[in-house]
N, C-alpha and C positions, 0 to 999 in steps of 0.2 A: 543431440546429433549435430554432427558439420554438413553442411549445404554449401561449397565452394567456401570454405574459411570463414562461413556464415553460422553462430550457435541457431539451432531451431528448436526453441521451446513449446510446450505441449502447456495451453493455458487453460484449465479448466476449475468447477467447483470439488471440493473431495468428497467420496464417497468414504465408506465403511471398508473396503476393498485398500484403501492406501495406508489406514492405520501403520504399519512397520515406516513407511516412507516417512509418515509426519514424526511419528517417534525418535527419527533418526535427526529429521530437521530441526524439531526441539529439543531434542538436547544439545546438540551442536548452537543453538541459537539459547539456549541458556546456558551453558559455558561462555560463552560472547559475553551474555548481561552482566557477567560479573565483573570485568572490564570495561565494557560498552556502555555507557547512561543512554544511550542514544535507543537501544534493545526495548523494545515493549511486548516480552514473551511471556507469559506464566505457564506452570507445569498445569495440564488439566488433565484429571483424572480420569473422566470419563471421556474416552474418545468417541464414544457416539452423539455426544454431546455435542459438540464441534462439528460433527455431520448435519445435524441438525439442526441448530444454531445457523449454517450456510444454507442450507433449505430455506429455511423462512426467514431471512434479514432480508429476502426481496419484498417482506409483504408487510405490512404495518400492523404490529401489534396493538391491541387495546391498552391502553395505559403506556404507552409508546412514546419516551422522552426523545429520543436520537435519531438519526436521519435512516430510513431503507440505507441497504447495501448492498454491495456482491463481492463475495471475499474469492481471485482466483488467486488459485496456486500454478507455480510453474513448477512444470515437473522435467527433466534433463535425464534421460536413458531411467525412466522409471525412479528418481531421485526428487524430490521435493529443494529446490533452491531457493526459494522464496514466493513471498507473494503480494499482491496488488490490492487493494481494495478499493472501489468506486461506491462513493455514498451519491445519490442521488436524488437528494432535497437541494434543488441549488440555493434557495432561500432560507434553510434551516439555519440559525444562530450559530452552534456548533462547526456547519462548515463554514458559514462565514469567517470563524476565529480558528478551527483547527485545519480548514481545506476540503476539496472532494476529495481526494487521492492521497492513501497511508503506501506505505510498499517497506518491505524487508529483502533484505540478500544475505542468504546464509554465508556466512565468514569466509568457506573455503573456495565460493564462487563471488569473491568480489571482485572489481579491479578487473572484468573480465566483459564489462559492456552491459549487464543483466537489468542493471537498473535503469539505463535507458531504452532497455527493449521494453521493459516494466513499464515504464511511462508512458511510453510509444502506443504499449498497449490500452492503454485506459484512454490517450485521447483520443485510439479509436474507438472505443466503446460510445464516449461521449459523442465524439463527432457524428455516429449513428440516429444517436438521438436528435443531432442539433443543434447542443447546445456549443457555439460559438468559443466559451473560455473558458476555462475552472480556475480553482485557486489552490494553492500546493502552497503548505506551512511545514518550517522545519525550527527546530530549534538553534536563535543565532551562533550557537556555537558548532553548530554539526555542516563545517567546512567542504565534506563530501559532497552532502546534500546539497545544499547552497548550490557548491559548482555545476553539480549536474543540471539543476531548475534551469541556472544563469545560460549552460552551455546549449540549452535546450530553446532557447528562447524568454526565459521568465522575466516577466516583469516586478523588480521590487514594488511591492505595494507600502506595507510597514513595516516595521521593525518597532514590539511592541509588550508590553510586559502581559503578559495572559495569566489567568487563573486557568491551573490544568489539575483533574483532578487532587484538587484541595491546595495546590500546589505554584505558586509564583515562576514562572517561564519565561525567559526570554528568548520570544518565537520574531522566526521570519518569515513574511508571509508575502506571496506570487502570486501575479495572474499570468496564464500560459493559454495561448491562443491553442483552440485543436484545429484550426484549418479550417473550421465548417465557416463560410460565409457569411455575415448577417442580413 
């Protein structure tokens, strides 16, 4: 919905109930991957899985290699347009190198402001918490991203070769003030 030429997205975790909405945003977002390297979608079979899987990423598993999270979806007139995820280990190794904050915009909502609402929204999440800055990694070729971090305030931190799952990356990686004061 518009709010005075304002998008007003609806940010929450999915239920069992959105199934059709996510269906729609994954496929749309894996027709993307196959053009887009940048796309980190897979087809997953079991949608309750993915319900549940966002249930408990806030809680730490036993045998638990990777950071808590909260994966929200933005949802647009009952539409799934992408979404944000906050990992929540500020110290965990992983964010250190991959960042607190992943986010996606499905293709046909880019270009239209989403991903800075996306952002907006996680460093309120943080700033909630307190915590002063996060760090937001993208890969140095993904020009979009980059601009957004930069237009947002980012600070280049590195620009540096990562191992990413199994994989040689060259990532760029930002610290972004959320406001909170130290």
């Amino acid at each position: 919905m518009k709010n005075g030429g304002v998008i007003i997205l609806n940010f929450r975790k999915i239920t069992s109930a959105d199934e059709e909405a996510y269906r729609e945003f994954e496929a749309a977002m894996l027709e993307d991957k196959k053009v887009n390297p940048h796309v980190e979608l897979e087809y997953v079979e079991d949608f309750e899985e993915i319900v549940a899987r966002n249930t408990q990423s806030e809680i730490q598993q036993e045998g638990q290699t990777w950071s808590t999270f909260t994966k929200y979806y933005a949802f647009l007139n009952e539409k799934i347009v992408g979404f944000v995820i906050c990992f929540w280990e500020m110290d965990h190794p992983d964010c250190q190198i991959l960042g607190h904050v992943g986010y996606m915009v499905a293709p046909a909502f880019r270009r239209q402001g989403l991903a800075t609402a996306f952002v907006n929204f996680a460093q309120d999440r943080y700033r909630e918490k307190g915590i002063p800055s996060i760090l937001l990694a993208t890969d140095q070729d993904n020009l979009a991203s980059r601009g957004l971090i930069e237009k947002m305030g980012g600070q280049l931190m590195a620009l540096e070769e990562i191992d990413y799952q199994g994989q040689k990356r060259q990532s760029a990686r930002y610290r972004l003030d959320t406001g909170e004061n130290l």
